[in-house]
KOLNU-541924 format. One record per residue (C-alpha): residue in three letters; residue number from 1; z, x, y; chain. Coordinates in steps of 0.001 Angstrom, whole numbers. Example, Ala and Ser with C-alpha at 12.3 -4.5 7.8 and 13.67 -1.06 7.14 Angstrom:
<sites>
+------+-----+---------+---------+---------+-------+
| rest |  nr |       w |       u |       v | kette |
+------+-----+---------+---------+---------+-------+
|  ALA |   1 |    7800 |   12300 |   -4500 |     A |
|  SER |   2 |    7140 |   13670 |   -1060 |     A |
+------+-----+---------+---------+---------+-------+
</sites>
This chain:
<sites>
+------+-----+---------+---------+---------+-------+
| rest |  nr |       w |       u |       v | kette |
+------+-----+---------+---------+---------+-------+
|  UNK |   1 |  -32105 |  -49461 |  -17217 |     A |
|  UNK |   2 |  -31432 |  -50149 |  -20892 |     A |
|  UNK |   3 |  -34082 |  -50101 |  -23427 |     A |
|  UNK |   4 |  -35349 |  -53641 |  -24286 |     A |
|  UNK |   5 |  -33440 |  -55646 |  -26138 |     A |
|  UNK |   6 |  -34371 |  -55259 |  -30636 |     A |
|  UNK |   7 |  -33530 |  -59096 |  -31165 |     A |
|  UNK |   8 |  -35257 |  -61510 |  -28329 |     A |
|  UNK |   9 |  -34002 |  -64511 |  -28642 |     A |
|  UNK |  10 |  -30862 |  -64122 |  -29809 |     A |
|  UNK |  11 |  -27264 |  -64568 |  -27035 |     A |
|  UNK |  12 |  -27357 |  -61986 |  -24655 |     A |
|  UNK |  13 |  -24480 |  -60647 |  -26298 |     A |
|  UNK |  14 |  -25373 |  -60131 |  -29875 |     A |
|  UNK |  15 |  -27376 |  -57353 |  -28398 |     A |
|  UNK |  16 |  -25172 |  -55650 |  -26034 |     A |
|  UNK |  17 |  -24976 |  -51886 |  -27205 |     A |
|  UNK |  18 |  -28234 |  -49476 |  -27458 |     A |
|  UNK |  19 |  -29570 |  -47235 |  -28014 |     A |
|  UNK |  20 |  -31725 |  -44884 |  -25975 |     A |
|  UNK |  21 |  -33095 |  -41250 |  -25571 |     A |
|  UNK |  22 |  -30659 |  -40954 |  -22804 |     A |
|  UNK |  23 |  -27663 |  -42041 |  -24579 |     A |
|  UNK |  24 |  -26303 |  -45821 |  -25723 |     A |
|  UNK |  25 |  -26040 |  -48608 |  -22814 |     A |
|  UNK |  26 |  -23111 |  -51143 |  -22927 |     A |
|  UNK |  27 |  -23728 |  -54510 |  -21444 |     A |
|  UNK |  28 |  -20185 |  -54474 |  -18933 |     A |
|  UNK |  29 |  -18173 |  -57304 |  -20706 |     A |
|  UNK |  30 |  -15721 |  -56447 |  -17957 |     A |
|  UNK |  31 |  -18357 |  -58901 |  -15162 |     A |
|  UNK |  32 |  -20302 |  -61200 |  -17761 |     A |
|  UNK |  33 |  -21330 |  -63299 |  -17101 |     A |
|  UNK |  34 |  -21231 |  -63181 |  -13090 |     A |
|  UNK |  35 |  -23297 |  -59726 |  -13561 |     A |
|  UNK |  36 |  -25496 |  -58418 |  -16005 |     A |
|  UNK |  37 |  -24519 |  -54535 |  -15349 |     A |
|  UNK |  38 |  -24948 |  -51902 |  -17800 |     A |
|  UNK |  39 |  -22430 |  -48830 |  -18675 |     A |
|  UNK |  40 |  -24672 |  -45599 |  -19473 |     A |
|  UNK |  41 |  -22527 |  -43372 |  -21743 |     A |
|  UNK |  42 |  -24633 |  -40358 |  -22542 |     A |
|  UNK |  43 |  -21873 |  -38413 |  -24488 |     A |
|  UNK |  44 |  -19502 |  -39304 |  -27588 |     A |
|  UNK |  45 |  -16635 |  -38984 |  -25207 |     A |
|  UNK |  46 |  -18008 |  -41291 |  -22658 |     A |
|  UNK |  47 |  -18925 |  -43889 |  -25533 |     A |
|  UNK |  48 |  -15056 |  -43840 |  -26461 |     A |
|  UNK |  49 |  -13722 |  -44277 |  -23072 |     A |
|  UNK |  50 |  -16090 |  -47368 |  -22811 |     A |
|  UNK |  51 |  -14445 |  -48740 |  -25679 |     A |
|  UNK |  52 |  -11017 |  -48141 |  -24913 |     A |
|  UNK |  53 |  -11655 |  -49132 |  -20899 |     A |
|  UNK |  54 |  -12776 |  -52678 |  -22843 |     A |
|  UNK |  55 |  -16860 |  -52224 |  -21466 |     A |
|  UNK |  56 |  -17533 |  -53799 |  -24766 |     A |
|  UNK |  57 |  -14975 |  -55613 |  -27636 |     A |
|  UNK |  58 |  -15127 |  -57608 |  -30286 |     A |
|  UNK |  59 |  -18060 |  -56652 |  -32629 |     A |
|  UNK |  60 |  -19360 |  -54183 |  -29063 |     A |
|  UNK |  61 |  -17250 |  -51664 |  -30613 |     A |
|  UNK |  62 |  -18878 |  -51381 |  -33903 |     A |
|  UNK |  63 |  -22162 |  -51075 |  -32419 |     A |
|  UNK |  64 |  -21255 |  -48409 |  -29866 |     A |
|  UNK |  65 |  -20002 |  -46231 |  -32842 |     A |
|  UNK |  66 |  -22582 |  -46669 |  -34771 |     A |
|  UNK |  67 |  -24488 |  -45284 |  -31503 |     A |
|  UNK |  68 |  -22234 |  -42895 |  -30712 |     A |
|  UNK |  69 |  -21940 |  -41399 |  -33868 |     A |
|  UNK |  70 |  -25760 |  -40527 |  -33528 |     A |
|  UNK |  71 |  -25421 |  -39599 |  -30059 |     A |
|  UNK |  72 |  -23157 |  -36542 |  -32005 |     A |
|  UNK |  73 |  -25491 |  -35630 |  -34268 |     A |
|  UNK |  74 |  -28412 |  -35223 |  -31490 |     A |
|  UNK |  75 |  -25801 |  -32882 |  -30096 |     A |
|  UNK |  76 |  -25623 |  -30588 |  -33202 |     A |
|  UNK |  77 |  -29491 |  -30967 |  -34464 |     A |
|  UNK |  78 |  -29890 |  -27285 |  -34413 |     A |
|  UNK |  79 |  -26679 |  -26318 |  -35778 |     A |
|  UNK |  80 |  -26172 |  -25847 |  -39708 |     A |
|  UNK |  81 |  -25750 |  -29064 |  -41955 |     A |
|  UNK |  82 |  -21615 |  -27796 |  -42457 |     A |
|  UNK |  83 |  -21190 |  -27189 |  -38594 |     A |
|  UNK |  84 |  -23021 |  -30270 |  -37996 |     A |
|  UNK |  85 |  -20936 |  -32613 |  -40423 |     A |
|  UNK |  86 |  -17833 |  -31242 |  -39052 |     A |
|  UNK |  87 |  -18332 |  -31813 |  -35887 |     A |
|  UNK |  88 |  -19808 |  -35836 |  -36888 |     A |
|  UNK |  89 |  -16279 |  -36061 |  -38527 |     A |
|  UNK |  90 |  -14290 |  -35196 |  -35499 |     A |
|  UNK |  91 |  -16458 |  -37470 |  -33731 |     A |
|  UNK |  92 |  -16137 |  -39975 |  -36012 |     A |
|  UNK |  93 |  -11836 |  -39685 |  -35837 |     A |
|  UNK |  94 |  -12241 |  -39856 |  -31501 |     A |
|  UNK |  95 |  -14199 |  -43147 |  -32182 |     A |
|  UNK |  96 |  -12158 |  -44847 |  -34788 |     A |
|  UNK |  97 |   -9033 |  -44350 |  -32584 |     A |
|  UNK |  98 |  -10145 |  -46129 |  -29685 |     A |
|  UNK |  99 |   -9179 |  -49627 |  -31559 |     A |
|  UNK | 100 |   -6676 |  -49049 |  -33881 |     A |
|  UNK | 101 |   -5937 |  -52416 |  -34879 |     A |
|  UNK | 102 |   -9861 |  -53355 |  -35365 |     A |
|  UNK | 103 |  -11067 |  -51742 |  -38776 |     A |
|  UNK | 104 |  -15136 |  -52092 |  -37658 |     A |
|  UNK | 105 |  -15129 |  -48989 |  -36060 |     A |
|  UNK | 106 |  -14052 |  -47178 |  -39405 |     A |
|  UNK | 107 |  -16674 |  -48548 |  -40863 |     A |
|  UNK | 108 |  -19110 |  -48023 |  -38653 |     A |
|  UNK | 109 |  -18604 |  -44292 |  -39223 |     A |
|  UNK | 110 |  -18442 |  -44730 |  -42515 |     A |
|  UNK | 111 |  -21903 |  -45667 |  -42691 |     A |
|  UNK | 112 |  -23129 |  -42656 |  -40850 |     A |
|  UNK | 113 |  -21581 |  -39890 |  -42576 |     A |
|  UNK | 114 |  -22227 |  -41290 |  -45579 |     A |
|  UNK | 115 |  -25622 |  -40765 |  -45062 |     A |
|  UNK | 116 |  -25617 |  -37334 |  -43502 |     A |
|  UNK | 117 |  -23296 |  -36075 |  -46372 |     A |
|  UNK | 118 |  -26352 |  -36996 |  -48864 |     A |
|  UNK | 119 |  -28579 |  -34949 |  -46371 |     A |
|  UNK | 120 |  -29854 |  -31411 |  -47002 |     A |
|  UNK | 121 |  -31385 |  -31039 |  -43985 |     A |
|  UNK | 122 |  -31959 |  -33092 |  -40546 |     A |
|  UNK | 123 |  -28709 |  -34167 |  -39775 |     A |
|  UNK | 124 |  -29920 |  -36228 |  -36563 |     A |
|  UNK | 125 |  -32252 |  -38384 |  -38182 |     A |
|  UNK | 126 |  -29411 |  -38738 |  -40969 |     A |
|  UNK | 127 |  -27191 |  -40450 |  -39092 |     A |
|  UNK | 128 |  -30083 |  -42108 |  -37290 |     A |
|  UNK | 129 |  -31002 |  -43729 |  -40464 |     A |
|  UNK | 130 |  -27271 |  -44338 |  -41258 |     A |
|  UNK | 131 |  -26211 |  -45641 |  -38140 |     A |
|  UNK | 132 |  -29754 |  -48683 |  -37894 |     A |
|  UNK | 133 |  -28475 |  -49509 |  -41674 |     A |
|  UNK | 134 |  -24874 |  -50018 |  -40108 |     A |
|  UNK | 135 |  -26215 |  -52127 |  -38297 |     A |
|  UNK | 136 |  -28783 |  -53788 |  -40502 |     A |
|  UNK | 137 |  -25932 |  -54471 |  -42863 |     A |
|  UNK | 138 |  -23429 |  -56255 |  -40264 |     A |
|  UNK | 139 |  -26081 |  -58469 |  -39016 |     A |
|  UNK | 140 |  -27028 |  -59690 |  -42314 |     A |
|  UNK | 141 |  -23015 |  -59836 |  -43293 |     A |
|  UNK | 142 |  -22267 |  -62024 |  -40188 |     A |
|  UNK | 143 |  -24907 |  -63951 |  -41334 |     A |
|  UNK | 144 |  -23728 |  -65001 |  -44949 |     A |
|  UNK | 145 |  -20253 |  -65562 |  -43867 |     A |
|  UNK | 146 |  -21335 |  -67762 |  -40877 |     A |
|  UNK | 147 |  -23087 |  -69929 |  -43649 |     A |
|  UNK | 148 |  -19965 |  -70184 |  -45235 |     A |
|  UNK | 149 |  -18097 |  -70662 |  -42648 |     A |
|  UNK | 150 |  -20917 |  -73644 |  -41740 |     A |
|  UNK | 151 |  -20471 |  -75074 |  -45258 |     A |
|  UNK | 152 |  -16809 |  -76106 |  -44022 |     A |
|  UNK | 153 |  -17465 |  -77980 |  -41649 |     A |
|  UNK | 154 |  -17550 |  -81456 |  -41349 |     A |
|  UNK | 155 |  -21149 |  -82841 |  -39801 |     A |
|  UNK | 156 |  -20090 |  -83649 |  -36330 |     A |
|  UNK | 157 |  -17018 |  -81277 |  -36209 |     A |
|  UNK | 158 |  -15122 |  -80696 |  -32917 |     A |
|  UNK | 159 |  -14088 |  -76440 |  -32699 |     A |
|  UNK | 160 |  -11596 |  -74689 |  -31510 |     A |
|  UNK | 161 |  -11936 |  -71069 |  -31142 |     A |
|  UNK | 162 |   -9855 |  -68515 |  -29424 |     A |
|  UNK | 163 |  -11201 |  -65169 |  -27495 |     A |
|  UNK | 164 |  -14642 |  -63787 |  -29253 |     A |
|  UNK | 165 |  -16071 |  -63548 |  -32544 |     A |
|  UNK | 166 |  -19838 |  -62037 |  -31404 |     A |
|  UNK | 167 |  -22163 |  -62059 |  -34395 |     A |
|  UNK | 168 |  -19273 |  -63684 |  -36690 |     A |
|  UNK | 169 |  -19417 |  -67205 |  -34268 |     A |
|  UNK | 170 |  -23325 |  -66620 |  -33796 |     A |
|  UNK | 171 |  -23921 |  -66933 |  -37011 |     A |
|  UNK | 172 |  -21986 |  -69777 |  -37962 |     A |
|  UNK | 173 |  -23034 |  -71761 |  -35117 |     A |
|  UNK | 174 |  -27091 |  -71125 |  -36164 |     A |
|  UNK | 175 |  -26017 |  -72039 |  -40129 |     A |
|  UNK | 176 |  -24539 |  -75173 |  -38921 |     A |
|  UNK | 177 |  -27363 |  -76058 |  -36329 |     A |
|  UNK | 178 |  -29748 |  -75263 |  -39086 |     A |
|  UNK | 179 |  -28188 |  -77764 |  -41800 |     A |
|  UNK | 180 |  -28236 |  -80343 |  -38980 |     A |
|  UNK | 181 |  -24417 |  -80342 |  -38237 |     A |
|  UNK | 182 |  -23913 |  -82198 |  -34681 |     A |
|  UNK | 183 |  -21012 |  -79302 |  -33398 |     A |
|  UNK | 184 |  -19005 |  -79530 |  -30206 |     A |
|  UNK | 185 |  -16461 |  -76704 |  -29291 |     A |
|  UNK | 186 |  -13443 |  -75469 |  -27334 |     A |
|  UNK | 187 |  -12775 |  -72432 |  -26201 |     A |
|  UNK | 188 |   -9714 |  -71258 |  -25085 |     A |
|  UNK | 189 |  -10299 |  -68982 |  -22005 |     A |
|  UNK | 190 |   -8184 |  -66326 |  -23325 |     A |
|  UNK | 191 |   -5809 |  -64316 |  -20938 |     A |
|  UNK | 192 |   -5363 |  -62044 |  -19779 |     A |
|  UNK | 193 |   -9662 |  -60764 |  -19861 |     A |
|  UNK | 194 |  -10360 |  -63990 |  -20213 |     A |
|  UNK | 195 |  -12781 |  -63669 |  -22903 |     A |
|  UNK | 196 |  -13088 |  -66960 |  -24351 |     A |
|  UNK | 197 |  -14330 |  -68158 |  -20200 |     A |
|  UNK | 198 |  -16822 |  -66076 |  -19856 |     A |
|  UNK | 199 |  -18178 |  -64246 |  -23321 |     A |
|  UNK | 200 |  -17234 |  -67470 |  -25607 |     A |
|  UNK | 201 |  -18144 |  -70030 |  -23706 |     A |
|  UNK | 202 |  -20852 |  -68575 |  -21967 |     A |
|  UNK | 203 |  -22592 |  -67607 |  -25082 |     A |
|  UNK | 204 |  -21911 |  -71193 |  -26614 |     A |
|  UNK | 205 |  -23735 |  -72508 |  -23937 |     A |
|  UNK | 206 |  -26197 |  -70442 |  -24339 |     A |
|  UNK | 207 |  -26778 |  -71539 |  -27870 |     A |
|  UNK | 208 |  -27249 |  -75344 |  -26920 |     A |
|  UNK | 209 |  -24121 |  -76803 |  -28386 |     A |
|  UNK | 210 |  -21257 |  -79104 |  -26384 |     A |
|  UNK | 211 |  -18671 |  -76705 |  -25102 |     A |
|  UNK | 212 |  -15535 |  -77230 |  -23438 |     A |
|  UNK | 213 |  -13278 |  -74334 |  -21566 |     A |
|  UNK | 214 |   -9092 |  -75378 |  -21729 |     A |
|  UNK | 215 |   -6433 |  -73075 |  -20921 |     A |
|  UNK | 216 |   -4577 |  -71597 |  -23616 |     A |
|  UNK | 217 |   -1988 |  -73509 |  -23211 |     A |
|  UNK | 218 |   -3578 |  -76922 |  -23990 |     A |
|  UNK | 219 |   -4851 |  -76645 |  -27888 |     A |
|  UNK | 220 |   -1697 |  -77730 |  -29439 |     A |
|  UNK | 221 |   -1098 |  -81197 |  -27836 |     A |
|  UNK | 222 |   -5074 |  -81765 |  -28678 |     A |
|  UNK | 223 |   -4905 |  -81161 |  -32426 |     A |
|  UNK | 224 |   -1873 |  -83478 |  -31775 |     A |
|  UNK | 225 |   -4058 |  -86168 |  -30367 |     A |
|  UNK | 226 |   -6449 |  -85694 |  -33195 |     A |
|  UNK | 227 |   -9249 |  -84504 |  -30846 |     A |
|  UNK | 228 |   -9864 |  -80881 |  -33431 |     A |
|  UNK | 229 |  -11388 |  -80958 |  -36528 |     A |
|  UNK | 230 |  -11255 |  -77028 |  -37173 |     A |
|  UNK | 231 |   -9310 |  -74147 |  -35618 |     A |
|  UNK | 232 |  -12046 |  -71244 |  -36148 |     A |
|  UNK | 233 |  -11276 |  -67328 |  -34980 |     A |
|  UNK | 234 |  -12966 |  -64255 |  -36037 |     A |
|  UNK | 235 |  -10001 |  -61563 |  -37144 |     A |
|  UNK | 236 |  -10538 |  -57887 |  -35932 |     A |
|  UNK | 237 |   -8577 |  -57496 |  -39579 |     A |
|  UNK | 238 |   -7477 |  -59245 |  -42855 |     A |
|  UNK | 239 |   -5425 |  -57962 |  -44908 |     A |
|  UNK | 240 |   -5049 |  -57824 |  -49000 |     A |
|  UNK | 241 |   -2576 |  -60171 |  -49141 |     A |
|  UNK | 242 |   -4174 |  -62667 |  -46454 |     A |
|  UNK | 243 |   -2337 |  -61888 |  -43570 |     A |
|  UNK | 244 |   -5396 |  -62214 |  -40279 |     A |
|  UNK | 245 |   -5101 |  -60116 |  -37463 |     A |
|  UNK | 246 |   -6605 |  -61033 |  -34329 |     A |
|  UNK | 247 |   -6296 |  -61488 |  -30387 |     A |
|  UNK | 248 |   -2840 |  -62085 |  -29431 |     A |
|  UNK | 249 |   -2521 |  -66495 |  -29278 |     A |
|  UNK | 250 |   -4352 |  -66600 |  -32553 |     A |
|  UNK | 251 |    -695 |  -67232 |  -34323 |     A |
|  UNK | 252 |     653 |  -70150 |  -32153 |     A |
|  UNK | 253 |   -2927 |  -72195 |  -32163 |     A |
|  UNK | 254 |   -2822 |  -71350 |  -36242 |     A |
|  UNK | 255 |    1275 |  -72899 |  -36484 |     A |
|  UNK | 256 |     295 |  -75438 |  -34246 |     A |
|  UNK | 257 |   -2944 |  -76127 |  -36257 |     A |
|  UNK | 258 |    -776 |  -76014 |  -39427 |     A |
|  UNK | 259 |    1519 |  -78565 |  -37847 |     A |
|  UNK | 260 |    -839 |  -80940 |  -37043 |     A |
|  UNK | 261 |   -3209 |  -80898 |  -40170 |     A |
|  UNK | 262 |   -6233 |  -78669 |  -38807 |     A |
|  UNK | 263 |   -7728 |  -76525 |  -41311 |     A |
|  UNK | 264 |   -7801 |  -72970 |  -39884 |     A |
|  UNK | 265 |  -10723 |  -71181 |  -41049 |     A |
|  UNK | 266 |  -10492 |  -67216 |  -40237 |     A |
|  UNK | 267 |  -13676 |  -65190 |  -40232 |     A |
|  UNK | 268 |  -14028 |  -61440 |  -41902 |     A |
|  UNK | 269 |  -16901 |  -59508 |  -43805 |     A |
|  UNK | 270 |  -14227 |  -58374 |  -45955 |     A |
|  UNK | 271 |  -10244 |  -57791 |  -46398 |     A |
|  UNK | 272 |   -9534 |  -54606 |  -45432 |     A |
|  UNK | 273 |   -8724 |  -52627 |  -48845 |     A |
|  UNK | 274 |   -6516 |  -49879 |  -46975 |     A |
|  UNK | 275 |   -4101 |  -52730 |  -45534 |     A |
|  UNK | 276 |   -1756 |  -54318 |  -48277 |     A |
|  UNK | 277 |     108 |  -56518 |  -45798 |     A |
|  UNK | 278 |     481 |  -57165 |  -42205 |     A |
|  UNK | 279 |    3204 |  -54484 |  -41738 |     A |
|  UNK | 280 |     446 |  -51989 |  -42296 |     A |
|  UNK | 281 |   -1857 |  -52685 |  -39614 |     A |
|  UNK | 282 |   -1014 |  -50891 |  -36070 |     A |
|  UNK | 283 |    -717 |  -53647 |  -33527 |     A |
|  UNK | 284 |   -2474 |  -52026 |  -30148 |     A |
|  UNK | 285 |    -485 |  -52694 |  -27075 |     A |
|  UNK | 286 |   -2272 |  -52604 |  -24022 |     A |
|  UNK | 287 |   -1369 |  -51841 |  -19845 |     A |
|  UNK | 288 |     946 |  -54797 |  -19140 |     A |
|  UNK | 289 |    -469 |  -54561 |  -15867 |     A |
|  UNK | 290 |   -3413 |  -55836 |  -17372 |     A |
|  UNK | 291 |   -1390 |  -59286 |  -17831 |     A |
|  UNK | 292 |       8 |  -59378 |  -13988 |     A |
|  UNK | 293 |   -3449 |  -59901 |  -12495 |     A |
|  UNK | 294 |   -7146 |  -62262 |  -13099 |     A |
|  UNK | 295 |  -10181 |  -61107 |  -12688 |     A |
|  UNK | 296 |   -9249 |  -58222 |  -10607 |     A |
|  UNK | 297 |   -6536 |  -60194 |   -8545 |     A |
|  UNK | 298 |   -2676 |  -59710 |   -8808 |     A |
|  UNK | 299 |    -989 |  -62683 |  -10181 |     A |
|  UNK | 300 |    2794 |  -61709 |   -9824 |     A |
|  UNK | 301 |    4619 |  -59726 |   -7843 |     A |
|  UNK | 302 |    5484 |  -55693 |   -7550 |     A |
|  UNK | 303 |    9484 |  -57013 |   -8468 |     A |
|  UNK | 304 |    7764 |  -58067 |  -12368 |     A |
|  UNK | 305 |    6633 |  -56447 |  -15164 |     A |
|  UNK | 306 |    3747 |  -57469 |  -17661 |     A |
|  UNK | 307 |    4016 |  -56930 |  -21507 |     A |
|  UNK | 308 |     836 |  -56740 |  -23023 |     A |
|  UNK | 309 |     104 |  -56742 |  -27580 |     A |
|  UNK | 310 |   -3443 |  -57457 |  -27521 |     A |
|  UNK | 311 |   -3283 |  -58412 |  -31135 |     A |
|  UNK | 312 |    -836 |  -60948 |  -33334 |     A |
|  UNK | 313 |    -170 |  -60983 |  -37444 |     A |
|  UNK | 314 |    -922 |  -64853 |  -38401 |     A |
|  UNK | 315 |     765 |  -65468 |  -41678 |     A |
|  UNK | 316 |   -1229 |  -66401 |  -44588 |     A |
|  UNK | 317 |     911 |  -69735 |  -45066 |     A |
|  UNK | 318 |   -1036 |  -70556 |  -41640 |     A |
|  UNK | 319 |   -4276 |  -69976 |  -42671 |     A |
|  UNK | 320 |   -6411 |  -72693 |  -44494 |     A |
|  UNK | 321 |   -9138 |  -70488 |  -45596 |     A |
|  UNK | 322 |  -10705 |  -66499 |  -44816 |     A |
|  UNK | 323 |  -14383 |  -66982 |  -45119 |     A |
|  UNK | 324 |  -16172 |  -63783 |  -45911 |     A |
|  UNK | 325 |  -19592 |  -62622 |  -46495 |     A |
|  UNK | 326 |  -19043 |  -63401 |  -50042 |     A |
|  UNK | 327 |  -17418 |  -67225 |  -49596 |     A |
|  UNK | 328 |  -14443 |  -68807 |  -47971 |     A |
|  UNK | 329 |  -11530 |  -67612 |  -50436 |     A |
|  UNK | 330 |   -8099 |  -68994 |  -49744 |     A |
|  UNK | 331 |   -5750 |  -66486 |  -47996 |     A |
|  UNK | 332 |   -3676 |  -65685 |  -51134 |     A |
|  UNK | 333 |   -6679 |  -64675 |  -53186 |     A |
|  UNK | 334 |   -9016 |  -63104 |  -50818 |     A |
|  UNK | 335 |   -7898 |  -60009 |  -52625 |     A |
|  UNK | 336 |  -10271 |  -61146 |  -55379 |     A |
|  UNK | 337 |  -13038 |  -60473 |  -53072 |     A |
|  UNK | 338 |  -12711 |  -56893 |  -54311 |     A |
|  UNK | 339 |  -12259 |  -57305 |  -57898 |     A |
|  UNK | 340 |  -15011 |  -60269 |  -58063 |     A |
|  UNK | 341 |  -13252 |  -63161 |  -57547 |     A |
|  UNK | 342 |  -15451 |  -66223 |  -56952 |     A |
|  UNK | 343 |  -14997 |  -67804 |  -53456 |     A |
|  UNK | 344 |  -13681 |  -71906 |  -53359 |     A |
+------+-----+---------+---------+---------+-------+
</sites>
């Protein structure tokens, strides 16, 4: 059994990863909500393959670093500080490569071996520290830009959203309830895991507010009919130059949105200072087989093959505003979120 959960109260999914003596537990995204079944990965290895066999996603993965990352350093605590912070940075490299197009993971590591690299001694309890200040700092970063993100919309606004933004939604969704905004959403269910069914909606629901599953094929002829007031995704990147990166679908609903006058609001802490434009960012493509069946159920036949980018590049022309921890900057300036721009 996991340990108990560090944040009662909160969706069961904004505390899905932890950490225990035994190893780090991952809530199975694969079966929420229809079971409540837990992954125990007791190695690094085992933490990655939980990743990359999608156990956990969206901010999951940046928790089960941080995790993992400790899990490595329990496994050199009697080895010298040089041995041990080698072997952390191989770790580290196994992790970040299980989402390629996500840059959370990066940081996530990041945060640990900065902290055992200023350690003379102790290297466990290094990344220990570094790894509950990883996450210490996300929470509290999903928690300004969710107030910004709040601050946009308007007091009874009806939301889209499309596959998962974890912590990133959460905390929008408690700024807004908490300035007395009246918010109703829809969720697009989000093939081919179906996220936005069971993980968006689910947790919505969870949360108290009006929500509303459609296919993914519906949004556009409702921000047509002027039933949308805001299209609202998280982005597993952003670049510098405002291009958003997120769950393949996020570009149509954001032309489509453009077309029909719906701000699009994209959620990230930050723009990814590594990633100039959109042609830097390595789009993961996953099994197309994943796309021929539902829930475990074949949906085509052996005679056709599935083709499956789990990620799409939304143009910044699309995009009404990136809201970051720091303020909703529009997409051709969030680069001044480095060089202390101030946010619109």
């Amino acid at each position: 059994m996991p340990p108990p959960a560090e944040h009662p109260g909160s969706p069961t999914l904004a505390d899905s990863v932890r950490l225990a003596d035994d190893g780090v537990h991952i809530l199975d995204r694969r079966v929420f909500p229809f079971e409540h079944r837990w992954v125990h990965a007791r190695t690094v290895e085992e933490v990655a393959r939980a990743i990359e066999d999608m156990v956990t996603q969206s901010s999951g993965p940046y928790f089960a670093v941080l995790w993992g990352m400790v899990l490595a350093a329990r496994e050199v605590a009697d080895a010298d500080p040089d041995t041990a912070r080698a072997h952390l940075r191989a770790a580290g490299d196994r992790l970040i490569a299980t989402r390629p197009t996500n840059d959370q993971p990066r940081k996530a590591v990041a945060h640990v071996l900065a902290a055992v690299d200023a350690a003379e001694h102790d290297i466990a309890a290094a990344a220990l520290a570094g790894a509950r200040a990883g996450d210490a700092d996300y929470r509290q970063r999903s928690r300004a830009m969710g107030r910004a993100a709040a601050d946009l919309l308007p007091q009874q606004a009806r939301v889209l959203t499309h596959c998962w933004g974890d912590l990133y939604l959460v905390g929008m969704v408690e700024a807004a309830l908490q300035q007395g905004k009246q918010l109703s959403f829809v969720c697009t269910e989000t093939r081919p895991y179906l996220q936005g069914a069971r993980l968006t909606a689910e947790t919505l629901a969870e949360m108290g507010v009006q929500t509303t599953l459609v296919t993914d094929g519906m949004p556009a002829s409702l921000m047509r009919a002027g039933q949308l007031d805001a299209l609202v995704t998280a982005s597993d990147r952003v670049t510098m130059d405002g291009h958003v990166i997120n769950k393949v679908g996020t570009l149509q609903l954001a032309v489509a949105a453009h077309t029909f006058g719906v701000p699009y609001h994209a959620l990230c802490h930050a723009p990814d200072p590594e990633s100039a434009t959109g042609a830097d960012v390595p789009i993961e493509f996953r099994d197309g087989e994943d796309v021929l069946h539902t829930l475990g159920r074949r949906t085509a036949s052996r005679r056709v093959q599935g083709l499956y980018p789990a990620f799409d590049v939304t143009d910044p022309r699309f995009v009404s505003t990136v809201v970051t921890d720091r303020g909703a900057f529009p997409p051709q300036r969030v680069h001044e979120y480095w060089s202390g721009g101030t946010a619109s």
